[in-house]
C-alpha positions as CSV (number, residue, x, y, z in Angstrom):
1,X,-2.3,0.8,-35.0
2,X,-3.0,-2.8,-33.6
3,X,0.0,-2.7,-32.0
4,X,-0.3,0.3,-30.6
5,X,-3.6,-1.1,-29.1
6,X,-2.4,-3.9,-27.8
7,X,0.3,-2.4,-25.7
8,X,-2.1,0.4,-24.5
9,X,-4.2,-2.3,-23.3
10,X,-1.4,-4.1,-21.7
11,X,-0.5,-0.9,-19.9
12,X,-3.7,0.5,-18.9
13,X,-4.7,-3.2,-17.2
14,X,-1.4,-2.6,-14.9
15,X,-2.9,1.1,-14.3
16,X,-6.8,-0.1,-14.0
17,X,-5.6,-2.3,-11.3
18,X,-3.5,0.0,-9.4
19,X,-6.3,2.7,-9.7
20,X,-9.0,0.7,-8.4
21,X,-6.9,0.0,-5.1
22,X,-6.0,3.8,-5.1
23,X,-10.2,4.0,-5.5
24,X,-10.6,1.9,-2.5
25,X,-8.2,3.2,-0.5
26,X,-9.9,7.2,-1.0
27,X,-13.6,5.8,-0.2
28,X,-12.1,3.7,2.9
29,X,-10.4,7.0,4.3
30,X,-13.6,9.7,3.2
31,X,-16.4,7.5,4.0
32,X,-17.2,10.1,6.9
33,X,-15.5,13.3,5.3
34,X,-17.4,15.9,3.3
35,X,-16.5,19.1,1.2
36,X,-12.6,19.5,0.0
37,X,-11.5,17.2,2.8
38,X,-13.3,14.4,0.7
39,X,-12.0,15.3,-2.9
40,X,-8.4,16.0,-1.2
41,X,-8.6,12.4,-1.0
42,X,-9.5,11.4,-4.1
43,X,-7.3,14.4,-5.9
44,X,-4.1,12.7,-4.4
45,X,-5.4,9.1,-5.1
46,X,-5.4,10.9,-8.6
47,X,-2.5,12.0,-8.8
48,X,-0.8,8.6,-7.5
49,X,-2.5,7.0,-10.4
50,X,-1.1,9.8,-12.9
51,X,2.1,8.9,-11.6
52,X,2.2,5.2,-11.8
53,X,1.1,5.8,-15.5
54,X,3.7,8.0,-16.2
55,X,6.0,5.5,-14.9
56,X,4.8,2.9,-17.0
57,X,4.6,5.1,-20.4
58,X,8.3,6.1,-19.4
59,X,9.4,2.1,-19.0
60,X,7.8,0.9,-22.2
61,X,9.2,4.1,-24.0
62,X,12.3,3.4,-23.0
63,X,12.2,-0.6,-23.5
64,X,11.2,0.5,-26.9
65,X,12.6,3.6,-27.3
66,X,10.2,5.9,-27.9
67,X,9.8,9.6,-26.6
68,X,7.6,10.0,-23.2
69,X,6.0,12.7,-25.5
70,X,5.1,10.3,-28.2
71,X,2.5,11.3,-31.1
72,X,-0.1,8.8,-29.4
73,X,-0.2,10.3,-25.8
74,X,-0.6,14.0,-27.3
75,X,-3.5,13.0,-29.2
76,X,-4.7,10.9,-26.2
77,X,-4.4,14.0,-24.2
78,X,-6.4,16.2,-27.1
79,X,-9.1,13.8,-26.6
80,X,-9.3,13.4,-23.0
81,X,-8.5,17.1,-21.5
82,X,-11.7,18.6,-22.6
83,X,-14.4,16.3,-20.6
84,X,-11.2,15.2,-17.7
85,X,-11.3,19.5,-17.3
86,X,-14.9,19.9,-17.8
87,X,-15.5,17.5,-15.0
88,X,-13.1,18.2,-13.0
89,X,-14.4,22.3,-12.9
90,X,-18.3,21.1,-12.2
91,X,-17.2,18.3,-9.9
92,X,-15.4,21.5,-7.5
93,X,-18.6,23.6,-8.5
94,X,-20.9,20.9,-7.1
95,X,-18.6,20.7,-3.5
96,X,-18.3,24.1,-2.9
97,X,-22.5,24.0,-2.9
98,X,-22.0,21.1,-0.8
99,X,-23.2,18.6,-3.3
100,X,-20.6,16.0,-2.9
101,X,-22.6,13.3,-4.4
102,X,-23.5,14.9,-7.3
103,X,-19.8,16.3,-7.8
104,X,-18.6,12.1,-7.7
105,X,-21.8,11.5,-10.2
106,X,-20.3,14.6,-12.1
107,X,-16.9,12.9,-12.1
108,X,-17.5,9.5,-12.7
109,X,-19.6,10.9,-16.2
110,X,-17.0,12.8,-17.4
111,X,-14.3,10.0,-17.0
112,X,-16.0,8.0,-18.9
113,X,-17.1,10.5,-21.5
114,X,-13.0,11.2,-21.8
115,X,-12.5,7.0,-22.4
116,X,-14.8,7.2,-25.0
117,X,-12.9,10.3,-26.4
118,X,-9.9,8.1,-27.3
119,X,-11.7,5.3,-28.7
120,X,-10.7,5.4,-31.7
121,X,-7.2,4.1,-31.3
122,X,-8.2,2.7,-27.9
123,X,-9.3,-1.4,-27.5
124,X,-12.6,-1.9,-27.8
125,X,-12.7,-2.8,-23.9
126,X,-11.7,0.6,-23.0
127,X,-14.7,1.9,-24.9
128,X,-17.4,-0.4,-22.8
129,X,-15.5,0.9,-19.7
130,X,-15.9,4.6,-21.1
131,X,-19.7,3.3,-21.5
132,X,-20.1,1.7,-18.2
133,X,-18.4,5.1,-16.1
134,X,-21.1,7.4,-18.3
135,X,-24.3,5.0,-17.6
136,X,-23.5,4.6,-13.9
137,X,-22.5,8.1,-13.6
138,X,-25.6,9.1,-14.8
139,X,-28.1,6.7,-12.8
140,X,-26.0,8.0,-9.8
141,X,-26.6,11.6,-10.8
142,X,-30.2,10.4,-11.1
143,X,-30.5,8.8,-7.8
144,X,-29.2,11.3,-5.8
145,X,-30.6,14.5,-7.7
146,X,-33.7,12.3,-6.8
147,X,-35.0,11.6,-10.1
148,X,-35.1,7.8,-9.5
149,X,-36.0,6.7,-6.5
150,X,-34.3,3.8,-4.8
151,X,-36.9,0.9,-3.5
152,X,-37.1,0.2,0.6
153,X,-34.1,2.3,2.3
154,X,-31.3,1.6,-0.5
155,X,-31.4,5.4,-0.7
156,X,-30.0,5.7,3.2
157,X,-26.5,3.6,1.8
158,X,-25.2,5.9,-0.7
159,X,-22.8,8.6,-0.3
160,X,-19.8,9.6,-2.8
161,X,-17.3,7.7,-1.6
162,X,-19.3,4.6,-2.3
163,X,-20.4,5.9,-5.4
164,X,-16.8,6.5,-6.5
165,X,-15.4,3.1,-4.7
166,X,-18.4,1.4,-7.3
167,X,-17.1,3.5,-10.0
168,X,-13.2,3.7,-10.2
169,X,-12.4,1.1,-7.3
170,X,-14.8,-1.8,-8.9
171,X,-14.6,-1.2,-12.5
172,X,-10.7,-0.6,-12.6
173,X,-10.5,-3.8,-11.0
174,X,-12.6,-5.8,-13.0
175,X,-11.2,-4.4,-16.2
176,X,-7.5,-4.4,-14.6
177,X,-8.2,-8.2,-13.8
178,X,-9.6,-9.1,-17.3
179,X,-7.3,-7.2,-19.3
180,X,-4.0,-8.3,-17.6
181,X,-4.9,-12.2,-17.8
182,X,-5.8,-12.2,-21.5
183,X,-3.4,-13.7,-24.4
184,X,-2.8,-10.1,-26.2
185,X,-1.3,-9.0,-22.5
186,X,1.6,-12.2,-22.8
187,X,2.0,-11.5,-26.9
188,X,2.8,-7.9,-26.1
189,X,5.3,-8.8,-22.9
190,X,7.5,-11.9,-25.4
């Protein structure tokens, strides 16, 4: 099991890096954009990110070789699907009302509520990443549902794309950074 961790943590620090780019790169391009122009974006930043992880998952399988469809990745998937679908469905509900912001806010949640669905053979850094995605996800959902409201004109500076460039641009690269320049990263690579 501790091995298991430790190259899922190895791996996901490549991805977290490589996903907050992707992040930065969708709020860059949809800062002005609304509607399914914005999340067309951020659907193929997505699915660039599933990619590159299948790509990894396929290397270390075959550096160790071990099926793509390994025990681990199913359950992984059994945790994640639910909140990843449930998101996913109210995040389109929310821009087809035109509610963009609340459709990132609804996103960013449910991200982190599928992290915390695999913690328990997950490192214990991807569970305070599943917690920091659901306690920003829901301050955003409460700023712009305007339950909380933001001193002077802070309110006037957010829109989804920053939201989401906050979300899965800065916390994948803080994460990525921390995770791939720790000790466990080199023991799993020798």
């Amino acid at each position: 099991m501790m091995e298991r961790a430790t190259i899922f943590r190895a791996l996901s620090g490549e991805t977290a890096l490589v996903g907050g780019a992707a992040a930065l790169g969708a709020a860059w391009i949809t800062e002005n954009r609304q509607g399914m122009a914005w999340a067309g974006w951020w659907l193929a930043g997505l699915a660039f990110v599933i990619a590159f992880n299948a790509f990894q998952l396929i290397r270390l399988g075959s550096a160790h070789q071990k099926p793509f469809w390994s025990s681990g990745l199913k359950l992984a998937l059994r945790g994640a699907l639910p909140p990843l679908i449930a998101g996913g469905f109210l995040g389109v509900l929310f821009i087809r009302a035109g509610q963009v912001p609340a459709a990132a806010s609804m996103w960013i949640i449910h991200y982190g509520l599928a992290l915390l669905a695999i913690r328990e053979f997950a490192p214990r850094s991807m569970v305070f990443l599943g917690w920091s995605f659901v306690a920003f996800g829901l301050i955003a959902l409460s700023v712009v549902a305007q339950v909380i409201d933001l001193p002077g004109d802070w309110s006037h500076h957010i829109n989804p794309s920053r939201l989401m460039a906050l979300a899965f641009g800065g916390f994948h690269l803080i994460y990525g950074a921390l995770i791939v320049t720790t000790k466990s990263r080199e023991e799993v690579e020798a």
